[in-house]
C-alpha positions in Angstrom: -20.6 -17.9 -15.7 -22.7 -15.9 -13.3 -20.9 -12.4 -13.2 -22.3 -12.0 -9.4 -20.2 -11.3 -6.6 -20.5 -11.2 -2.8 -20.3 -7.7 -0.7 -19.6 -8.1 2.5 -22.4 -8.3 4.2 -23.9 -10.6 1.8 -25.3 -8.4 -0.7 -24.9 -9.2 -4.4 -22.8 -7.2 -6.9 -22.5 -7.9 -10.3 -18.6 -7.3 -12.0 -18.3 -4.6 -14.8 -17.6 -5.7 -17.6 -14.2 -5.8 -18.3 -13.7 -7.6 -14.6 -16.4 -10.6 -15.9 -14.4 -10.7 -19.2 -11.2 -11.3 -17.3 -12.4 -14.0 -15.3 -13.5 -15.9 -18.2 -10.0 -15.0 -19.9 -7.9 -16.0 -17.4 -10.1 -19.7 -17.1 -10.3 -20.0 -20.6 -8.9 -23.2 -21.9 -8.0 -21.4 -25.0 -6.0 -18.8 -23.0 -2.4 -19.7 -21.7 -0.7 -20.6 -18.4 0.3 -17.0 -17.4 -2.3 -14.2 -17.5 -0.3 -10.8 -17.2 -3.7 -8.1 -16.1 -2.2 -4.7 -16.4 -4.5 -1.7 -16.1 -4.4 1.7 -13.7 -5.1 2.0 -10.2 -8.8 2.2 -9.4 -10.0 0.2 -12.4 -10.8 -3.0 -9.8 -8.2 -5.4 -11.0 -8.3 -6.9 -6.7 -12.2 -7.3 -7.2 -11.8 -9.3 -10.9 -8.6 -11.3 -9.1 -11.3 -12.0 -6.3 -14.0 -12.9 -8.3 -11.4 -15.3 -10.3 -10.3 -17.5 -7.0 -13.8 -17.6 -5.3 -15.1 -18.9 -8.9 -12.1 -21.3 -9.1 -12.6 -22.4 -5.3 -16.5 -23.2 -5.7 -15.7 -25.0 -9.2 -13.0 -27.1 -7.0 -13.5 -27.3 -3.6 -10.4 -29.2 -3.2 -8.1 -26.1 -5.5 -5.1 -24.7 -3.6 -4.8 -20.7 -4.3 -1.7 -18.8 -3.4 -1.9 -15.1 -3.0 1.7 -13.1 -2.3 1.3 -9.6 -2.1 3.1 -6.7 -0.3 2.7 -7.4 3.3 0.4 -4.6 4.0 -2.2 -6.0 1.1 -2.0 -9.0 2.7 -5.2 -8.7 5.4 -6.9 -6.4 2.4 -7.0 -10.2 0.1 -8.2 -12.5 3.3 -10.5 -9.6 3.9 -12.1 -10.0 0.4 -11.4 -13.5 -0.3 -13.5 -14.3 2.8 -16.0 -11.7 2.0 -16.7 -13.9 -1.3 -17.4 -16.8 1.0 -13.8 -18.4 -0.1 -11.9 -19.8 2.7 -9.0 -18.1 2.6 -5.8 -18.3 5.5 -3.2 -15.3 6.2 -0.1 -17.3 6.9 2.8 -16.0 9.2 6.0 -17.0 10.8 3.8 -18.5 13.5 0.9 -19.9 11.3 3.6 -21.3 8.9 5.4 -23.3 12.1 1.5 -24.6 13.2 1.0 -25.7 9.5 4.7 -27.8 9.8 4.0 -29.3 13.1 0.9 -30.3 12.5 0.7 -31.6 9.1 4.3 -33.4 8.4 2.9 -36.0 6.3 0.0 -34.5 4.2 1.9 -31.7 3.3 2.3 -27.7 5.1 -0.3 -26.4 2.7 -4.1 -28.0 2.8 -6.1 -28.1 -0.2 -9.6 -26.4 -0.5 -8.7 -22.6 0.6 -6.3 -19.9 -0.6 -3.2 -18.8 1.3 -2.5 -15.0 1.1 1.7 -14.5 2.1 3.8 -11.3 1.7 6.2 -11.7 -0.9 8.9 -10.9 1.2 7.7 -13.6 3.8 7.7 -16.4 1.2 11.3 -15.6 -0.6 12.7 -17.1 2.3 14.8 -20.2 2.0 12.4 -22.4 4.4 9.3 -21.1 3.0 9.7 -20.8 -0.4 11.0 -24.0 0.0 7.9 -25.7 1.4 5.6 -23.1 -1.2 7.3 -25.0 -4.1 6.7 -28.4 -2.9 3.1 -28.7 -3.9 1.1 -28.0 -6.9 -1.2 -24.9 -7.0 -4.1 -24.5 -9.1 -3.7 -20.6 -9.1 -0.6 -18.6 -8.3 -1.6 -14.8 -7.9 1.2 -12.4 -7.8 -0.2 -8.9 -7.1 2.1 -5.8 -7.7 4.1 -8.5 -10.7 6.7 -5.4 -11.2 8.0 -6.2 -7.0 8.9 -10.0 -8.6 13.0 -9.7 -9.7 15.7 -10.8 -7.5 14.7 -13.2 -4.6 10.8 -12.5 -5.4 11.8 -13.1 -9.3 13.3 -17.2 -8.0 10.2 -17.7 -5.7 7.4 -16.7 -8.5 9.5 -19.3 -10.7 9.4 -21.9 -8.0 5.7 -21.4 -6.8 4.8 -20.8 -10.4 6.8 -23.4 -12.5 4.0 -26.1 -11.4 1.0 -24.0 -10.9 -1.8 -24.7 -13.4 -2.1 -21.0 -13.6 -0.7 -17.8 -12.8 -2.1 -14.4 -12.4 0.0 -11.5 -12.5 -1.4 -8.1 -11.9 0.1 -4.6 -11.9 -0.1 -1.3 -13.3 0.0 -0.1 -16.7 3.4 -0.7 -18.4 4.5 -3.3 -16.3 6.6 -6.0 -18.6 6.5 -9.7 -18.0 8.8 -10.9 -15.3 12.1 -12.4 -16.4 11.0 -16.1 -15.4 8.3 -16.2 -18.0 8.4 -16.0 -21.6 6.2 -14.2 -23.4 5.3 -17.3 -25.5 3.8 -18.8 -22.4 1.4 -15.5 -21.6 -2.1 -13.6 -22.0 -1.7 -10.0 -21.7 -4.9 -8.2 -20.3 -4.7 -4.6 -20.5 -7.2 -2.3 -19.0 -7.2 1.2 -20.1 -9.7 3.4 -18.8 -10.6 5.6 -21.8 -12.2 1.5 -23.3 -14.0 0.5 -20.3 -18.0 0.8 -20.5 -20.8 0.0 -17.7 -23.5 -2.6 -18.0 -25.4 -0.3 -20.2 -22.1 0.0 -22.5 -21.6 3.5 -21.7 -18.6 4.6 -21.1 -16.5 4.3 -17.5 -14.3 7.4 -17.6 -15.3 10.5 -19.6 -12.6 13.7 -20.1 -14.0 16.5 -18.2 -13.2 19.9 -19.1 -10.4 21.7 -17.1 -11.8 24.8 -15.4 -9.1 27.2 -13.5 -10.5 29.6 -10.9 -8.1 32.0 -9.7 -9.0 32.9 -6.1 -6.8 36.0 -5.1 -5.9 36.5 -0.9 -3.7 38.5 1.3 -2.2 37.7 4.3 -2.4 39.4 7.4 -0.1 41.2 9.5 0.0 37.9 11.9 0.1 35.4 9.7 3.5 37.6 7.6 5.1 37.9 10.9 4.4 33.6 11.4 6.1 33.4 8.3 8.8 35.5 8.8 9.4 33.3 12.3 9.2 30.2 11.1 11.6 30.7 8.1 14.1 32.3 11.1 13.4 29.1 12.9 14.5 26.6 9.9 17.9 29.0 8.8 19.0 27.9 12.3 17.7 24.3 11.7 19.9 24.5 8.6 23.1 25.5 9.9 23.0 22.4 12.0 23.1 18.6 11.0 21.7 17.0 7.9 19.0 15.8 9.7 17.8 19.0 11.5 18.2 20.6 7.9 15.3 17.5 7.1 13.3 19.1 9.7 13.7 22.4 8.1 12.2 21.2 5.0 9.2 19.6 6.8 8.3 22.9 8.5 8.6 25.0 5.5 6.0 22.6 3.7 3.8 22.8 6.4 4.1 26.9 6.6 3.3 27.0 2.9 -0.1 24.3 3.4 -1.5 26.6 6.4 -1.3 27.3 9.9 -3.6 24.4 10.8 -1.1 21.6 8.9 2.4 23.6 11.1 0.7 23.8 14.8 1.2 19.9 15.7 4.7 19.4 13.4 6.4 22.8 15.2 5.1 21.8 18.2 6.7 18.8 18.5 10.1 20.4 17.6 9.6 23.0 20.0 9.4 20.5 22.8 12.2 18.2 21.2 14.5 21.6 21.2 13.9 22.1 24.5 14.7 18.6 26.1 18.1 18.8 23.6 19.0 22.4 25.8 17.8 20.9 28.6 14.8 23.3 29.2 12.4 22.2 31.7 9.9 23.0 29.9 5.9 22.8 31.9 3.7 20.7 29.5 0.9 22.9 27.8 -3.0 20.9 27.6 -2.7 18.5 24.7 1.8 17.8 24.8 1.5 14.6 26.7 1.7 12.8 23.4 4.8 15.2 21.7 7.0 14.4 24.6 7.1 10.8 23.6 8.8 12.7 20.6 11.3 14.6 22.6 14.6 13.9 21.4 14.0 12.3 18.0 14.5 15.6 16.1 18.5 14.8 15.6 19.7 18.8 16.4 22.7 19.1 18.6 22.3 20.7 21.5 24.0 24.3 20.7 21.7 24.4 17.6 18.5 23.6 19.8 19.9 26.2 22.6 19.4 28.6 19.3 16.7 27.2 17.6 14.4 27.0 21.0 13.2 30.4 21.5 12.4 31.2 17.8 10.2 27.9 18.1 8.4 29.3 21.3 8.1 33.1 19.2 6.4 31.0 16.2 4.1 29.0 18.6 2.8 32.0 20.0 2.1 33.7 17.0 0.8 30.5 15.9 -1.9 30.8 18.8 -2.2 34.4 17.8 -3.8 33.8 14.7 -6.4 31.7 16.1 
């Protein structure tokens, strides 16, 4: 196998090692139905998945792929899938019902690309339903520790037929319940073993070096403090959720000044449509006041809380 991939673009990359040595793993005649690829975050195991359907696809034109993911990976895989040159669908509510109206006798799913699906989308009676009537070539479940329940039935209905499966997740992550570890490869990545092209090593143990930078506050930014932390015992005395609020603003206080301007802003002008203060809009508050009101306070704790907001926000500006 050619270890090259596609950037987008069109620009050839070659796969590390460890990603080339997967690929040929997982289509290994020798290896077993279910590949289980565990390894860390950052160690590429979306680009070796990628470079294992767009192989798969150009071997067999005529190959069905299935990708379920978490719904917001789900444009990221079409993305990259189509980047490879693989022709690759993101299928919906809507693009499901197309597929069922216009294909009632060849089947919903056509051959020759892969279908990427949110796992939560495909558990559903109708589709996981119409997922299992066909026979894929490759079954990719990404983030295989999400797959119990409802997910755990679908990945045993999609993946009881498929002529493979691919299931990739992070380090520690056991085989689901639906296969047995009789019918599996286990692929684990571990940083501290993966070399380059030139067989050095990927990850190398820096030494830990602690600079201790001393600083002092100024008067201002003590007398911020001291507001703000006035500000959230009044935010505590009132609901659970203002006490939330409390939390958020005392985070921010500790991070900087910068990181508590837009957060205490936007309860400042949320305390004052709760106590019904007409309050003039300063230049940049057109976007807080579609806040207004979300901060849960009741009223008499906003008629408290309202001018120690306003005190902080000035000192705020103050500082500068």
């Amino acid at each position: 196998m050619s270890a090259a991939a596609r950037e987008p673009g069109g620009r050839s990359i070659k796969l590390l090692p460890h990603q080339a040595g997967f690929v040929e793993t997982a289509l290994s005649p020798s290896s077993k139905r279910v590949v289980l690829l565990r390894g860390d975050v950052g160690l590429g195991k979306t680009a070796a998945v990628v470079a294992l359907v767009s192989r798969l696809m150009g071997e067999q034109p005529e190959a069905r792929a299935l990708v379920l993911s978490p719904a917001a990976l789900r444009s990221q895989w079409v993305e990259r899938l189509r980047s490879e040159g693989t022709p690759a669908l993101l299928a919906d509510r809507y693009k499901f019902r197309e597929l069922v109206d216009t294909s009632p006798d060849r089947g919903v799913w056509p051959q020759g690309l892969a279908v990427a699906l949110s796992d939560d989308f495909a558990k559903q009676p109708d589709v996981m339903e119409s997922l299992g009537s066909v026979q894929w070539d490759l079954v990719i479940a990404d983030e295989a520790h999400r797959f119990t329940g409802a997910r755990g039935e679908l990945l045993s209905r999609v993946g009881a037929t498929a002529k493979r499966v691919i299931l990739a997740s992070a380090t520690g992550t056991t085989l689901p319940d639906v296969f047995s570890g009789e019918e599996a490869t286990m692929v684990e990545w571990r940083s501290d073993q993966l070399v380059d092209h030139e067989g050095k090593r990927l990850y190398t143990a820096t030494p830990l070096v602690l600079h201790e930078v001393p600083f002092s506050l100024s008067r201002t930014e003590r007398d911020l403090a001291k507001t703000v932390r006035a500000l959230c015992e009044v935010l505590d005395m009132g609901t659970q959720q203002s006490s939330s609020v409390a939390k958020i603003l005392l985070r921010n206080l500790d991070s900087s000044p910068a990181a508590l301007e837009s957060p205490l802003r936007r309860v400042r002008n949320s305390l004052a449509h709760l106590s019904e203060i007409n309050l003039p809009l300063e230049e940049g508050d057109d976007d807080d006041v579609e806040d207004q009101g979300r901060t849960p306070v009741d009223p008499a704790t906003a008629g408290k809380a309202f001018p120690v907001a306003a005190q902080a926000l000035q000192e705020l500006d103050a500082i500068g």
